[in-house]
Residue frames as qw, qx, qy, qz and C-alpha x, y, z in Angstrom:
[[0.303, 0.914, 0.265, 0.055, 247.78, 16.81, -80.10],
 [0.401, 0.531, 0.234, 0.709, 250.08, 19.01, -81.85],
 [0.395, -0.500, -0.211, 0.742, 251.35, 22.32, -80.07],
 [0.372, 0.770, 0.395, 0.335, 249.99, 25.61, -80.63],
 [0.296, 0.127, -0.079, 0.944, 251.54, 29.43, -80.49],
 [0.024, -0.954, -0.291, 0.061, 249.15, 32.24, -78.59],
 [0.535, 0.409, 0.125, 0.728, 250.30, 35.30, -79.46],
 [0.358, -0.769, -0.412, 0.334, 250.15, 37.17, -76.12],
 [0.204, 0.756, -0.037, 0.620, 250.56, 41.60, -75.82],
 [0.309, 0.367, -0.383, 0.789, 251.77, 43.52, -73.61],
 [0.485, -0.455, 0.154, -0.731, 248.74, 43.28, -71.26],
 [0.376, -0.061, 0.906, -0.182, 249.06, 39.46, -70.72],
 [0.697, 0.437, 0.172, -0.541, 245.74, 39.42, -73.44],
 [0.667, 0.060, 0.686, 0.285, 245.94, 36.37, -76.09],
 [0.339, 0.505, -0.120, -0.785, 245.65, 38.27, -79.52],
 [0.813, 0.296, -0.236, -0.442, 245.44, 35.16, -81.72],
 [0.569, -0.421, 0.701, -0.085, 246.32, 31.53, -81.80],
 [0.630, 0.606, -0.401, -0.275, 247.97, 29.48, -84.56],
 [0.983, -0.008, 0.104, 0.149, 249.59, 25.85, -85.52],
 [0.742, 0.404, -0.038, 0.534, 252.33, 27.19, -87.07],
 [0.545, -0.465, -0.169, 0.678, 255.49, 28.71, -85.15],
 [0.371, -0.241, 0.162, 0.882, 256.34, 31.23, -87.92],
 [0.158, -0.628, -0.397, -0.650, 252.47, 32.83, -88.95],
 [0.487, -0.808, -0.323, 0.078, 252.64, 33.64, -84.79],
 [0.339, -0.500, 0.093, 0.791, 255.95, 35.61, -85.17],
 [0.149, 0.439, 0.476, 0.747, 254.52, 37.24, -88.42],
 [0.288, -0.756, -0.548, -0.212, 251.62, 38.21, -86.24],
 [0.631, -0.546, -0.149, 0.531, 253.77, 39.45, -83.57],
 [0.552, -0.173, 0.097, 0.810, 255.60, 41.47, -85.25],
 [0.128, 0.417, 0.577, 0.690, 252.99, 42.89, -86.72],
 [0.373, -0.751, -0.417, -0.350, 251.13, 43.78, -84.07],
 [0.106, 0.586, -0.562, 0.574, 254.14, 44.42, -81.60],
 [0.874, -0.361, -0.318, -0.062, 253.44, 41.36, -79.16],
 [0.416, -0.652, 0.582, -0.250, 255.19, 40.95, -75.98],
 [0.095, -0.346, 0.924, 0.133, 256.02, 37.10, -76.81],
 [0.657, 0.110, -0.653, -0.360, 254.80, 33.64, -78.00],
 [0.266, -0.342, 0.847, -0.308, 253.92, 30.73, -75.76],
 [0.470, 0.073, -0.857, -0.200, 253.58, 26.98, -76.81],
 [0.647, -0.157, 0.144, -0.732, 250.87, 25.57, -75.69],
 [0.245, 0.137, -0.928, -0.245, 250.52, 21.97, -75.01],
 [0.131, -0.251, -0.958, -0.043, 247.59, 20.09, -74.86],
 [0.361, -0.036, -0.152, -0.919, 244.87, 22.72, -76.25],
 [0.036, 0.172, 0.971, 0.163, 241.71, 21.94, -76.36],
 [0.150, 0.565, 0.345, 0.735, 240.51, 25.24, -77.63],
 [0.289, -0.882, -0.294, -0.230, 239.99, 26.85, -74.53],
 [0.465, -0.749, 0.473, 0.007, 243.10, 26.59, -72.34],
 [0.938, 0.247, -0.224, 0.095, 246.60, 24.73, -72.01],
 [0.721, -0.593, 0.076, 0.351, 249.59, 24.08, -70.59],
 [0.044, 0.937, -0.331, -0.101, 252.52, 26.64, -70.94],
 [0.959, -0.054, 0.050, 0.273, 255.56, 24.86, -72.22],
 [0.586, -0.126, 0.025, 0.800, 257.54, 27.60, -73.25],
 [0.171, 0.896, 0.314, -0.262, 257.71, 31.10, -73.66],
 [0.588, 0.367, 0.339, 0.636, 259.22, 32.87, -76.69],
 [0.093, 0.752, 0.077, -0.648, 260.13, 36.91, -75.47],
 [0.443, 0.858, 0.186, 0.180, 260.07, 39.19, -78.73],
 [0.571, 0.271, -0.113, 0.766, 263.56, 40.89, -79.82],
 [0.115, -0.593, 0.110, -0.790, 262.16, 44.58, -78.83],
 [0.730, -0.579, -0.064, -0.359, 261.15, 43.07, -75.21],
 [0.072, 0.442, -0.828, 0.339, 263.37, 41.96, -72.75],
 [0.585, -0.319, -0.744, 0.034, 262.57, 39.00, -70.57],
 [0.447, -0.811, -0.013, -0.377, 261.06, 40.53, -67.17],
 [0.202, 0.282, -0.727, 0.593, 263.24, 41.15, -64.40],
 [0.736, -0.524, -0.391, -0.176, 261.39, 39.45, -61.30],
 [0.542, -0.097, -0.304, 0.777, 264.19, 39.99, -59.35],
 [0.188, -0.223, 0.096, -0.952, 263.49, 44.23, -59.58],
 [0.451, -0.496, -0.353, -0.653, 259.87, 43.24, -58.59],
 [0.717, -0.550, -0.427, -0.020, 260.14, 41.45, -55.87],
 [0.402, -0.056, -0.236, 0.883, 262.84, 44.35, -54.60],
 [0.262, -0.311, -0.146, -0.902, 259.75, 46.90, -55.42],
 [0.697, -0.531, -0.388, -0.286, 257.14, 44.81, -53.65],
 [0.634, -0.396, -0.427, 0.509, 259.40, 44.87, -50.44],
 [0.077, 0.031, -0.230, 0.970, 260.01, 48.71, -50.42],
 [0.536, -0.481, -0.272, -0.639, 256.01, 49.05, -50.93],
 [0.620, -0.665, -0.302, -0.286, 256.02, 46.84, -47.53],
 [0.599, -0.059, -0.320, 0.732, 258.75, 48.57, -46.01],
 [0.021, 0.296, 0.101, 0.950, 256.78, 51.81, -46.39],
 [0.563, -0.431, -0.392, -0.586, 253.93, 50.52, -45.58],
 [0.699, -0.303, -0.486, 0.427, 255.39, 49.36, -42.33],
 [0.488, -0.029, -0.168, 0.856, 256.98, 52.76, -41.82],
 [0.200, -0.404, -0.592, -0.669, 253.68, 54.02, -41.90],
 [0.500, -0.624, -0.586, -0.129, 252.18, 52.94, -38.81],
 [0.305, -0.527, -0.321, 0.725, 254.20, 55.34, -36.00],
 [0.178, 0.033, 0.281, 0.943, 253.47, 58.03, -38.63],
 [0.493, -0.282, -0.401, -0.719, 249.70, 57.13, -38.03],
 [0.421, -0.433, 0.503, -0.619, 249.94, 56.89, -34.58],
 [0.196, -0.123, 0.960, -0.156, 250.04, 53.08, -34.68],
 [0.736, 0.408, 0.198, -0.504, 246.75, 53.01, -37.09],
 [0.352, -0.209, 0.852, 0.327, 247.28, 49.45, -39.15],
 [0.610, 0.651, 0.305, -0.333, 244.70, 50.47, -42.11],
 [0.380, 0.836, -0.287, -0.273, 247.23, 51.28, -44.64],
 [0.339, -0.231, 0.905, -0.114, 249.45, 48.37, -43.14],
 [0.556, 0.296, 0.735, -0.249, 246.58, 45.94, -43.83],
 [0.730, 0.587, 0.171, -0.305, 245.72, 47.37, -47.35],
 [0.169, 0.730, -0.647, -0.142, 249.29, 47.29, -48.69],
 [0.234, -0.469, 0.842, 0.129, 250.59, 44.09, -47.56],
 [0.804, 0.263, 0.533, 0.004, 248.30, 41.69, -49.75],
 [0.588, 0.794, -0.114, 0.104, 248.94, 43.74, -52.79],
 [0.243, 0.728, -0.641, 0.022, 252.70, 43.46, -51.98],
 [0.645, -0.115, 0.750, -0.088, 252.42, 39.75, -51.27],
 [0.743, 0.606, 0.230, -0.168, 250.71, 39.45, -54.69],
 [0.561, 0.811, -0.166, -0.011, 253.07, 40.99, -56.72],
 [0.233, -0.534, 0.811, -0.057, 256.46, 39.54, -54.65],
 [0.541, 0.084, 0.823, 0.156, 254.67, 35.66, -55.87],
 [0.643, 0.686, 0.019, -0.340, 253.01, 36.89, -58.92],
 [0.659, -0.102, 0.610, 0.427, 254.56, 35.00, -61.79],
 [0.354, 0.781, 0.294, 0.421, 253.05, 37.67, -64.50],
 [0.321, -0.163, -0.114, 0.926, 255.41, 40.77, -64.46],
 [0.074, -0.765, -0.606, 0.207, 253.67, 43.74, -63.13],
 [0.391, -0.681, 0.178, 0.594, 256.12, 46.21, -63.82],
 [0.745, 0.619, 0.180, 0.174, 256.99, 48.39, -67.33]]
């Protein structure tokens, strides 16, 4: 099969999928998409990512800054516990959510 274009926003949401490369940057632009990504092997529900196509007005995410932001969150959250007499609640809720977002391959960050 024949590669298709989702036309993904700024929330990670698909807004529309299309055969053709240049009625999914029409859309885009129209609707102020965060990028394009080729799809291979559709099969109207899902597919594999083959590439991703940022929009001019978007940059490509910095992953780098995030995973510098997820380490001060669990640097703080470390720096936390003598501050709470050695209570590891805040410890414990932080550090998944700054595990997440340090592997997270979707930028989390605007």
């Amino acid at each position: 099969m024949d590669n298709v274009y989702a036309v993904i926003d700024r929330r990670d949401y698909v807004i529309d999928i299309f055969d053709n490369f240049i009625d999914a940057l029409e859309l885009a632009n129209d609707c102020d998409a965060a990028c394009i990504e080729t799809l291979e092997d559709y099969d109207g529900d899902e597919g594999v990512v083959t590439d991703t196509y940022w929009i001019a007005e978007m940059d490509e995410p910095d992953f780098v800054k995030q995973k510098i932001y997820a380490l001060i969150v669990g640097a703080f959250s470390v720096l936390t516990i003598p501050i709470l007499d050695g209570d590891l609640s805040f410890f414990l809720f932080l550090m998944p959510v700054m595990i997440y977002i340090f592997f997270s391959e979707q930028y989390w960050l605007n």
